[in-house]
TORKOL-4160 file (C-alpha; in steps of 0.2 Angstrom, whole numbers, padded with zeros to 4 digits, m for minus):
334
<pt num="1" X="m1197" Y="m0111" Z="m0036"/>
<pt num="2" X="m1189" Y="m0127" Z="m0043"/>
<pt num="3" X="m1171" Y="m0128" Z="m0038"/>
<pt num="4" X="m1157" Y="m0127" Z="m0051"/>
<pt num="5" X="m1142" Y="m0140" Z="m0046"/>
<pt num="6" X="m1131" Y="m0129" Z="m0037"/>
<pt num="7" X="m1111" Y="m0126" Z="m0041"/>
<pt num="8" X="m1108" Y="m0136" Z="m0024"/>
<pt num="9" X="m1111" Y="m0151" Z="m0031"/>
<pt num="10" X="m1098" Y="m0150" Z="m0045"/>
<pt num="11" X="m1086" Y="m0146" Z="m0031"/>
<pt num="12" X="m1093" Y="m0161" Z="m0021"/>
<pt num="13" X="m1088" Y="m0170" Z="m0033"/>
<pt num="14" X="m1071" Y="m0162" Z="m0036"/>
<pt num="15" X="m1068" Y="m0165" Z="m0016"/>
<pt num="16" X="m1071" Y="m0182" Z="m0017"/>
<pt num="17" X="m1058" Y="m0184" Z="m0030"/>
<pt num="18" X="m1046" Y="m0174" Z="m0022"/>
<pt num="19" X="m1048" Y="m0185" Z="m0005"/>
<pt num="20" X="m1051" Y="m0201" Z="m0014"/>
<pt num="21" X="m1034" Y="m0197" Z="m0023"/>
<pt num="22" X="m1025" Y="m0190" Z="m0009"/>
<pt num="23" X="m1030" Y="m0197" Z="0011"/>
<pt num="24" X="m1038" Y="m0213" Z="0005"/>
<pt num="25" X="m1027" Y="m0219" Z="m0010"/>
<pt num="26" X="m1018" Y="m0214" Z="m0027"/>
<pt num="27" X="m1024" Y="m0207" Z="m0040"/>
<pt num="28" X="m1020" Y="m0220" Z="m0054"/>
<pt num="29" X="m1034" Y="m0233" Z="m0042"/>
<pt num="30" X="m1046" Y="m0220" Z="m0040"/>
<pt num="31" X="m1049" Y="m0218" Z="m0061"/>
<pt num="32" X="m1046" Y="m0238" Z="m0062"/>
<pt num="33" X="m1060" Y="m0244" Z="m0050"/>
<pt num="34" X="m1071" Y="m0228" Z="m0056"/>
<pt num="35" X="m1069" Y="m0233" Z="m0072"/>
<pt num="36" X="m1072" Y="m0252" Z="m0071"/>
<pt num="37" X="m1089" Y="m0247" Z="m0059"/>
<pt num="38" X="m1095" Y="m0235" Z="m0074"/>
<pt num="39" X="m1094" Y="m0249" Z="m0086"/>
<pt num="40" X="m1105" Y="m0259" Z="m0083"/>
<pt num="41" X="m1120" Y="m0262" Z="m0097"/>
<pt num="42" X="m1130" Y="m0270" Z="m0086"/>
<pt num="43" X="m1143" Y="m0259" Z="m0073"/>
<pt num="44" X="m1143" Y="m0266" Z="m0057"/>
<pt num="45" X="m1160" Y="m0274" Z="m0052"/>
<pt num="46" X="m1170" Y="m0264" Z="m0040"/>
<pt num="47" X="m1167" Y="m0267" Z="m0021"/>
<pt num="48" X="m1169" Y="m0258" Z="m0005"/>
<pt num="49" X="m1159" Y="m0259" Z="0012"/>
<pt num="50" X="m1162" Y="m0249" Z="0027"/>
<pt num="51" X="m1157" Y="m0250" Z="0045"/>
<pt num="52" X="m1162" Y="m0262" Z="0059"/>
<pt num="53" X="m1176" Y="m0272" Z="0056"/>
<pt num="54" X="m1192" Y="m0264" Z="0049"/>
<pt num="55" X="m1200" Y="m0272" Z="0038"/>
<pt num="56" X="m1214" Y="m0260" Z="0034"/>
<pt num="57" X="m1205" Y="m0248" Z="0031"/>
<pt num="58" X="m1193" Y="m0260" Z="0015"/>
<pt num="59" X="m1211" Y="m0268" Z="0011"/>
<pt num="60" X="m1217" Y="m0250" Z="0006"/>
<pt num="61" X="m1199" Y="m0245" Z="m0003"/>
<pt num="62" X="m1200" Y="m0259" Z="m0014"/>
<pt num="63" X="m1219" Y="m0259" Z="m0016"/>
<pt num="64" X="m1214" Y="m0243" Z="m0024"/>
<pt num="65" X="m1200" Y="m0249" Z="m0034"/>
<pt num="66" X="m1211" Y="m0262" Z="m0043"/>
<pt num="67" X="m1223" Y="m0248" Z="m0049"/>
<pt num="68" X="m1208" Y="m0243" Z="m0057"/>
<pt num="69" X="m1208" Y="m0228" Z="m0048"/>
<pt num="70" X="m1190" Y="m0219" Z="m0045"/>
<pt num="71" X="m1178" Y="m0224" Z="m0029"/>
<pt num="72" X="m1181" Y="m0205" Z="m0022"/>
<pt num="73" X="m1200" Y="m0208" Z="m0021"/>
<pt num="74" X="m1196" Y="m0228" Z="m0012"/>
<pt num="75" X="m1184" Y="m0218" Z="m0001"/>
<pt num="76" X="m1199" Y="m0206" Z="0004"/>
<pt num="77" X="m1212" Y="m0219" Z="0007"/>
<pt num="78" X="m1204" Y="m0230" Z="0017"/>
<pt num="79" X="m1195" Y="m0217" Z="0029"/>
<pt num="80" X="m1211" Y="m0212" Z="0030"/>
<pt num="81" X="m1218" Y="m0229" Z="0037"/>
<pt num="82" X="m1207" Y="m0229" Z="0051"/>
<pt num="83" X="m1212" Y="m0209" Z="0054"/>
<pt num="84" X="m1229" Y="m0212" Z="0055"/>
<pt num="85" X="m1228" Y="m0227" Z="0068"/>
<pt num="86" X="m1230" Y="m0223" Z="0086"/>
<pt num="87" X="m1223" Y="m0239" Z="0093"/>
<pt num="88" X="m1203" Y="m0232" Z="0086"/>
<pt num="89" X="m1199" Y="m0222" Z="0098"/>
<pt num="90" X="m1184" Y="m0213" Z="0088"/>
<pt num="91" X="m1191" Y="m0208" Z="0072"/>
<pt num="92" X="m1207" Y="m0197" Z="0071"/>
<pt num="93" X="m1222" Y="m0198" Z="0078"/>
<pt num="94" X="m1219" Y="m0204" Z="0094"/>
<pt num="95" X="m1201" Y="m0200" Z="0096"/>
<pt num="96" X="m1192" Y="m0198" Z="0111"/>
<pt num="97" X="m1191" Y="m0180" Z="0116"/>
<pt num="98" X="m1178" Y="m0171" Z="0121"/>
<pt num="99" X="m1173" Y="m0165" Z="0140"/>
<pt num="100" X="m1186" Y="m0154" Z="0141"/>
<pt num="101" X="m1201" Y="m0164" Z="0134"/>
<pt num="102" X="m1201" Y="m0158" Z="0116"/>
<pt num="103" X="m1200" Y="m0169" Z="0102"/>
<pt num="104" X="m1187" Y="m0162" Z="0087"/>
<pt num="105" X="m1185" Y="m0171" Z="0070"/>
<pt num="106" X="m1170" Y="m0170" Z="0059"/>
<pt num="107" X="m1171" Y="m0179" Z="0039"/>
<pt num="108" X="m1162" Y="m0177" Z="0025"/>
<pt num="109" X="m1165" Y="m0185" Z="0007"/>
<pt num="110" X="m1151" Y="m0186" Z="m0008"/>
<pt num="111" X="m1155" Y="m0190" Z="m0025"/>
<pt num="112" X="m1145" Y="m0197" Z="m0040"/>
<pt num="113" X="m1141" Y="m0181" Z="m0046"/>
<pt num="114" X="m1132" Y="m0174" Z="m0030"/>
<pt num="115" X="m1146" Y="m0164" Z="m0026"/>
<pt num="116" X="m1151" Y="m0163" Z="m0005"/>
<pt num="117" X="m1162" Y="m0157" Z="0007"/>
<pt num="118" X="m1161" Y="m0156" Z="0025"/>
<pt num="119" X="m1173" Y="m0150" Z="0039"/>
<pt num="120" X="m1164" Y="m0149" Z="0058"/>
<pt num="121" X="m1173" Y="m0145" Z="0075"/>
<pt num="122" X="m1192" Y="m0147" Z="0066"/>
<pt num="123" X="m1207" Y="m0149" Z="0080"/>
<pt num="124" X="m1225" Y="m0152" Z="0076"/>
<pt num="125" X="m1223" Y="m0161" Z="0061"/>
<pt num="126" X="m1225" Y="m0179" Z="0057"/>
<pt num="127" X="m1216" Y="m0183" Z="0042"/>
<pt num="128" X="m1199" Y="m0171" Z="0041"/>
<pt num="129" X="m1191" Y="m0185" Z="0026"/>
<pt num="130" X="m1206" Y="m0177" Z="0016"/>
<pt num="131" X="m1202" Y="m0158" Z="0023"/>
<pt num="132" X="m1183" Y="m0162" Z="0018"/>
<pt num="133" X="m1189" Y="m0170" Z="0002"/>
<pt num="134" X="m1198" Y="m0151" Z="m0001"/>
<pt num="135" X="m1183" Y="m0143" Z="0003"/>
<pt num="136" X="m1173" Y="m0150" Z="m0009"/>
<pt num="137" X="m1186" Y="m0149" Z="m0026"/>
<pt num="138" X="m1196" Y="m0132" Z="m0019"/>
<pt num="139" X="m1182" Y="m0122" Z="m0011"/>
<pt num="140" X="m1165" Y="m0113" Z="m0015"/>
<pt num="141" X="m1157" Y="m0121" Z="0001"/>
<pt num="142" X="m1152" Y="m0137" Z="0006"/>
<pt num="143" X="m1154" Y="m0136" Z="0024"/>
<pt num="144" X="m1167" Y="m0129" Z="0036"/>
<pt num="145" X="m1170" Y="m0128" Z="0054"/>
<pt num="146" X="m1180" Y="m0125" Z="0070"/>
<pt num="147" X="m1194" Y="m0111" Z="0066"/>
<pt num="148" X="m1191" Y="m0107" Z="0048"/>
<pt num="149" X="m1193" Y="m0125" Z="0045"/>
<pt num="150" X="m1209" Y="m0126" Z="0051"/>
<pt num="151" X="m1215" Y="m0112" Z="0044"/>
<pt num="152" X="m1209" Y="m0120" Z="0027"/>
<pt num="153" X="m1216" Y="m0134" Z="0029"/>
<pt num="154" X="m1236" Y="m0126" Z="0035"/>
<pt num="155" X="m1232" Y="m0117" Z="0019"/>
<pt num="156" X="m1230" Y="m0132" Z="0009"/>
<pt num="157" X="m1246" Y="m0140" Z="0016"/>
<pt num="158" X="m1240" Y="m0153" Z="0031"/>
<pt num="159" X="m1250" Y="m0152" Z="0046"/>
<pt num="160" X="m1245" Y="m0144" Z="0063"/>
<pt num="161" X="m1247" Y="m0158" Z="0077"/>
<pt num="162" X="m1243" Y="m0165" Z="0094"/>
<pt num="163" X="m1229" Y="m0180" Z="0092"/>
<pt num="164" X="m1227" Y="m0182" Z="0109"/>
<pt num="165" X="m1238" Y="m0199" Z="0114"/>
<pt num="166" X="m1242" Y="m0203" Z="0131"/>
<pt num="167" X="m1229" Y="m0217" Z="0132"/>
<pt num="168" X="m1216" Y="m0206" Z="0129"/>
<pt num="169" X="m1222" Y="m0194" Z="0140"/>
<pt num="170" X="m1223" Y="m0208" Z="0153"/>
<pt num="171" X="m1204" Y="m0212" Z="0150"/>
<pt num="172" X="m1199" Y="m0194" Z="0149"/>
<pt num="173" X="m1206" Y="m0190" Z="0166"/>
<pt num="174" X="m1200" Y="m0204" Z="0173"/>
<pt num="175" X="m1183" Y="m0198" Z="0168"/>
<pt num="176" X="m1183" Y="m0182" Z="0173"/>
<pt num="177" X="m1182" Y="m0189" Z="0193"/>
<pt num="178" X="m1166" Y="m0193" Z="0190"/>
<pt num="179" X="m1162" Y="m0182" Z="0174"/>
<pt num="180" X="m1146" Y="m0195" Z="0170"/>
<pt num="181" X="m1141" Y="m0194" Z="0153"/>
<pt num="182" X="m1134" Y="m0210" Z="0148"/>
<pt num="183" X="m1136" Y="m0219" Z="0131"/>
<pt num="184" X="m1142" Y="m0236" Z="0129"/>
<pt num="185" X="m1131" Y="m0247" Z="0117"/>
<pt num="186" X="m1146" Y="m0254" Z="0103"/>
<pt num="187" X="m1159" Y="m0245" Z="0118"/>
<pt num="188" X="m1173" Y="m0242" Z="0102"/>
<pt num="189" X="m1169" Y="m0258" Z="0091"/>
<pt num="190" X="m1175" Y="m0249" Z="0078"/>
<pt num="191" X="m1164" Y="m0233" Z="0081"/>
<pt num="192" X="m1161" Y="m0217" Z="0066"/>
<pt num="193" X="m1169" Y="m0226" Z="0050"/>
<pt num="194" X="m1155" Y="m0224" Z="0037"/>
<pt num="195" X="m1162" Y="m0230" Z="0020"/>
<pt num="196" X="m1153" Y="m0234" Z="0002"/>
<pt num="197" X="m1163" Y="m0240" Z="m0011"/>
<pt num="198" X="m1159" Y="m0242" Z="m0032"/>
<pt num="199" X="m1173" Y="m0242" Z="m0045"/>
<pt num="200" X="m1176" Y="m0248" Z="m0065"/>
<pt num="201" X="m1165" Y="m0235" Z="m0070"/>
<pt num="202" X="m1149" Y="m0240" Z="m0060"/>
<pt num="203" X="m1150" Y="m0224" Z="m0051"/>
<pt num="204" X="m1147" Y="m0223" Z="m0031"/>
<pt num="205" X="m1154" Y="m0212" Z="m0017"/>
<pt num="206" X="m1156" Y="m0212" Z="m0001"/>
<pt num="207" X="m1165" Y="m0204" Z="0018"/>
<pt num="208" X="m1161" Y="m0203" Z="0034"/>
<pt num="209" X="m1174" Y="m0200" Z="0046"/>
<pt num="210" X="m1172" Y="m0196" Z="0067"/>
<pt num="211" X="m1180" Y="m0189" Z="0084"/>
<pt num="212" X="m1164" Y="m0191" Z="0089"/>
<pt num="213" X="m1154" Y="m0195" Z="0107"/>
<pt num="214" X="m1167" Y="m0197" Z="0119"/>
<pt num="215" X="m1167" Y="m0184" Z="0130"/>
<pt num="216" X="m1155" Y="m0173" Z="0122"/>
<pt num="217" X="m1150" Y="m0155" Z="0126"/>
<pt num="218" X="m1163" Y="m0145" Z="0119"/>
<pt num="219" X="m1156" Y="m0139" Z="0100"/>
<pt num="220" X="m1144" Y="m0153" Z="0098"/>
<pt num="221" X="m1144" Y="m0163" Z="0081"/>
<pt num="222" X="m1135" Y="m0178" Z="0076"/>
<pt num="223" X="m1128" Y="m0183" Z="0059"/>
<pt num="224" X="m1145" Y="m0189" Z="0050"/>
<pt num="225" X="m1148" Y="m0174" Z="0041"/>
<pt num="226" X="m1131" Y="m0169" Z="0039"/>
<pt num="227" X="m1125" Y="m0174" Z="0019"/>
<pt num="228" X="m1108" Y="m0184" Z="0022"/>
<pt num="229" X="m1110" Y="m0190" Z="0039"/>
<pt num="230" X="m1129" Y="m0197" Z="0040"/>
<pt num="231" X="m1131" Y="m0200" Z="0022"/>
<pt num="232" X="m1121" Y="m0198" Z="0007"/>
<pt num="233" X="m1127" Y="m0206" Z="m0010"/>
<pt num="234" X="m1114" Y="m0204" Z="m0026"/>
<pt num="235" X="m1123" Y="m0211" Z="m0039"/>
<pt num="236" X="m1109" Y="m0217" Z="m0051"/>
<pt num="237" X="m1101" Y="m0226" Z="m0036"/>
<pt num="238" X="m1114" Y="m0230" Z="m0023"/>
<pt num="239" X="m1122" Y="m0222" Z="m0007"/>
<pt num="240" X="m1122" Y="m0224" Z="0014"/>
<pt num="241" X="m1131" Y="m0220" Z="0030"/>
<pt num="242" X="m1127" Y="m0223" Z="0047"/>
<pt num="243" X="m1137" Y="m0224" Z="0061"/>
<pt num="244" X="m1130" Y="m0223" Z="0082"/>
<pt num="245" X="m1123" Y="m0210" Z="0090"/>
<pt num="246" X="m1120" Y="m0196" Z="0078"/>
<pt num="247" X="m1106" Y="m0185" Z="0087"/>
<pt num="248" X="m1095" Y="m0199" Z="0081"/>
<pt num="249" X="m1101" Y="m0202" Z="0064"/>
<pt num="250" X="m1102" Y="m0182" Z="0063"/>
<pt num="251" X="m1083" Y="m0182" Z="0068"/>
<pt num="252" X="m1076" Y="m0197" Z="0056"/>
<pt num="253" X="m1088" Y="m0190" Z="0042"/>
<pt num="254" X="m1092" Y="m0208" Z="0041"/>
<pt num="255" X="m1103" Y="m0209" Z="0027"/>
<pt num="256" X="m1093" Y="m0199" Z="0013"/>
<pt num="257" X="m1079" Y="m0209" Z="0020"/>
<pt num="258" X="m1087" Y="m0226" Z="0015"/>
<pt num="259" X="m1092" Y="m0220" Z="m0004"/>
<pt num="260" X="m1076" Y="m0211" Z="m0005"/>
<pt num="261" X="m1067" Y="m0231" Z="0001"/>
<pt num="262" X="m1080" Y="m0239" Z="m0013"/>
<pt num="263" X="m1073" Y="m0227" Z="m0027"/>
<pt num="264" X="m1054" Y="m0235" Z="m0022"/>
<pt num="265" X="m1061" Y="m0252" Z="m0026"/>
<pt num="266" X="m1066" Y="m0257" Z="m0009"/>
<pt num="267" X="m1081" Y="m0266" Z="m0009"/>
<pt num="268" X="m1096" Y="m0261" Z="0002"/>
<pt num="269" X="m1092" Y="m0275" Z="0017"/>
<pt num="270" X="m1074" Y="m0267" Z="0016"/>
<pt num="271" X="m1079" Y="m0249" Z="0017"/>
<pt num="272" X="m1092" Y="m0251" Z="0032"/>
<pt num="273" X="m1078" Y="m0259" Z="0042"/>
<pt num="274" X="m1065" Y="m0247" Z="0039"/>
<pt num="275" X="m1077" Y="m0234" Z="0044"/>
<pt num="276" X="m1082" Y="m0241" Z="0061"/>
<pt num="277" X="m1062" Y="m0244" Z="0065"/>
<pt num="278" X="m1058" Y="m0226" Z="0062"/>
<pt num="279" X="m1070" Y="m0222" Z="0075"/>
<pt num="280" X="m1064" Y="m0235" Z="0086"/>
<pt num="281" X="m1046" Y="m0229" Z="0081"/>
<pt num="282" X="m1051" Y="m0212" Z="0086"/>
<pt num="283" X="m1061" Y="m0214" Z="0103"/>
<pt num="284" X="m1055" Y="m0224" Z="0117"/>
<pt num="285" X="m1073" Y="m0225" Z="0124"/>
<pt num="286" X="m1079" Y="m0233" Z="0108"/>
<pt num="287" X="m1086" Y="m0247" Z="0121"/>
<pt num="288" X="m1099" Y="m0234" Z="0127"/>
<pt num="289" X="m1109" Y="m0231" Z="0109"/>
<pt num="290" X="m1114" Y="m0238" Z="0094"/>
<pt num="291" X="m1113" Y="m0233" Z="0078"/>
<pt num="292" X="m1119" Y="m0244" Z="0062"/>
<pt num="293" X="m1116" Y="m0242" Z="0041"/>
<pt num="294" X="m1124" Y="m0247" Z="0029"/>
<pt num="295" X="m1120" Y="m0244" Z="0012"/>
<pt num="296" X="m1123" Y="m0251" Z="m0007"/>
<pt num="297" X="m1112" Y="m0250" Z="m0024"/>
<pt num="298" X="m1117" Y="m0246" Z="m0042"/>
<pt num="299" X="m1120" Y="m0266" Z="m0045"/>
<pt num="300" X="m1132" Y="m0267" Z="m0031"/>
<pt num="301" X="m1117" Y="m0276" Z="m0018"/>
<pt num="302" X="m1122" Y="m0272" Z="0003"/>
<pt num="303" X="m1112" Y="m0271" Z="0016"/>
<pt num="304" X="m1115" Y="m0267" Z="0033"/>
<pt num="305" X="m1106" Y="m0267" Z="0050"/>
<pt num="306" X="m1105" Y="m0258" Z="0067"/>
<pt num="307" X="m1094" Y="m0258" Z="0084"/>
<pt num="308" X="m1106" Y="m0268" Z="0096"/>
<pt num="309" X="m1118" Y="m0284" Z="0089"/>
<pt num="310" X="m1135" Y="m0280" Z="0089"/>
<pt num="311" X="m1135" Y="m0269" Z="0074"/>
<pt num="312" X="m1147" Y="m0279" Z="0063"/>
<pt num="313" X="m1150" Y="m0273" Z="0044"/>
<pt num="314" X="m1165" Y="m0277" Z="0032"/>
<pt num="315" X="m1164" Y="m0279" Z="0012"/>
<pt num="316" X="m1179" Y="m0282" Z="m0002"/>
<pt num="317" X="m1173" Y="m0291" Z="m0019"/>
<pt num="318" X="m1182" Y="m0298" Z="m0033"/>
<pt num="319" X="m1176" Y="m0313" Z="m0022"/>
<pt num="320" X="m1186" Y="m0309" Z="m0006"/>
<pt num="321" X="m1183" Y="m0301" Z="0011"/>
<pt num="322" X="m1170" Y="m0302" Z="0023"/>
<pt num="323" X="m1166" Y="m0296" Z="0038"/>
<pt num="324" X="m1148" Y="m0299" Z="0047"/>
<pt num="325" X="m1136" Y="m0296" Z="0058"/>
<pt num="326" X="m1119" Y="m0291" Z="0050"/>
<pt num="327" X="m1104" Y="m0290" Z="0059"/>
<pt num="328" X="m1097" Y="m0281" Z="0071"/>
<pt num="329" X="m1080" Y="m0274" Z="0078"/>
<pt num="330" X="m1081" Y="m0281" Z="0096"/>
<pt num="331" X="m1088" Y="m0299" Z="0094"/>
<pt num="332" X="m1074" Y="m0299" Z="0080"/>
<pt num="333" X="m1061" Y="m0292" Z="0090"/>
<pt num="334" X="m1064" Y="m0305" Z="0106"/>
């Protein structure tokens, strides 16, 4: 059954007013900076940017753009990439498992129209971006989880298969001598792929794709697939994703919050930064994690940021590739 857009995005949208008008700014800036974003003639060009440095997964993105395909399908295929490679040990195939050796995904996908989808706790299949991508176009829901997901997605087609490779195995039971749960600040240098991309059209969408904490208590999940925290794409103003530890990106709302800081004006720099310093407002301990944004605007302006250096982020333009290391709150704070 092809989903109808559902009443909760109308009152998305009437919540981002409401906090945008209220707990971020005033009213009168909200309609001036929407306004003057919703002006412009002139599309963006195409672009891409994704978290931490993965360069097959942008290079398939924007391969897709320039066959003028639609930024959901570049979204797809490029999480996708990084699901499918072994050697990233956080996303997919190949993921870390949790506590008890099993590997659970969580992905979620947003369109330009508002529309979601979102699978939590999903085991034995490869590619839950595409599952979550299912959920959204196939489906009533906007989120599904553990068993039921799984059986959604053998009903859509996917395969069921064994995602635990021997070297995570290997790691996993070397763990389990000591069973010390401890993250690793930039421990998978790839991480949670967050991905934002905008195509011909001018339209934004974005993914978020995750195995999650390694070793994790068994039914835990993160922000990734969760709209507003993981990911949050508005496409009259602009989109974000976040990637690090997601209890705190999950308790800031982080990603809303930076799309919510773009529609008061604030560019996409700006809005990353505020975000990261609410956490680090909120949680003394903000030495022990990491979290990192990235976000775009309507006219195709980045930003990206997070608490501790080593957060590196990779873009694809009609100009070329780059990837970089933005800012961070400690190195600036020292």
């Amino acid at each position: 059954m092809k989903r109808r857009k559902f009443i909760q995005n109308t009152s998305l949208g009437s919540l981002g007013v409401v906090a945008g008008a209220t707990a971020l700014g005033c009213k009168s800036e909200v309609e001036k900076d929407t306004s003057m974003i919703a002006s412009k003639e002139q599309k963006p060009a195409p672009m891409v940017i994704a978290t931490w440095d993965v360069p097959n997964a942008v290079n398939k993105a924007w391969e897709t753009l320039q066959e003028n395909k639609s930024a959901i399908d570049a979204i797809e295929a490029g999480c996708r990439v990084e699901e499918a490679d072994a050697k990233n040990q956080s996303v997919g195939y190949g993921g870390r498992p949790d506590r008890d050796g099993n590997v659970t995904l969580d992905a979620c996908i947003m369109n330009s129209e508002g529309d979601y989808g979102s699978v939590v706790y999903l085991q034995g299949i490869k590619h839950p971006i595409s599952v979550a991508r299912k959920v959204m176009e196939e489906t009533p829901h906007v989120l599904m989880a553990g068993a039921g997901a799984q059986q959604f997605a053998l009903e859509q087609g996917f395969e069921k298969e064994n995602l635990l490779t021997e070297q995570s195995k290997k790691e996993w039971e070397e763990w389990t001598k000591t069973s010390n749960y401890e993250p690793v600040i930039n421990i998978e240098n790839h991480d949670t792929i967050g991905m934002l991309a905008i195509d011909k059209d001018g339209n934004i969408s974005g993914g978020c794709t995750t195995s999650g904490l390694a070793y994790k208590m068994a039914g835990r999940v993160g922000d990734s697939p969760i709209i507003g925290s993981g990911l949050f794409v508005d496409n009259e103003i602009g989109a974000a994703t976040a990637t690090g530890m997601g209890e705190e990106v999950l308790k800031t709302v982080g990603s809303f919050l930076i799309v919510e800081l773009m529609r008061q004006g604030r560019s996409p720099q700006e809005a990353c930064e505020e975000a990261v310093e609410r956490i680090v407002t909120k949680n003394p301990n903000y030495k022990d994690f990491q979290v990192g944004y990235i976000a775009v605007n309507k006219n195709g302006e980045t930003g990206a940021y997070s608490i501790h250096p080593g957060f590196v982020a990779s873009e694809y333009r009609e100009t070329g590739k780059n990837t970089y290391a933005p800012g961070s709150f400690l190195k600036n704070a020292e």
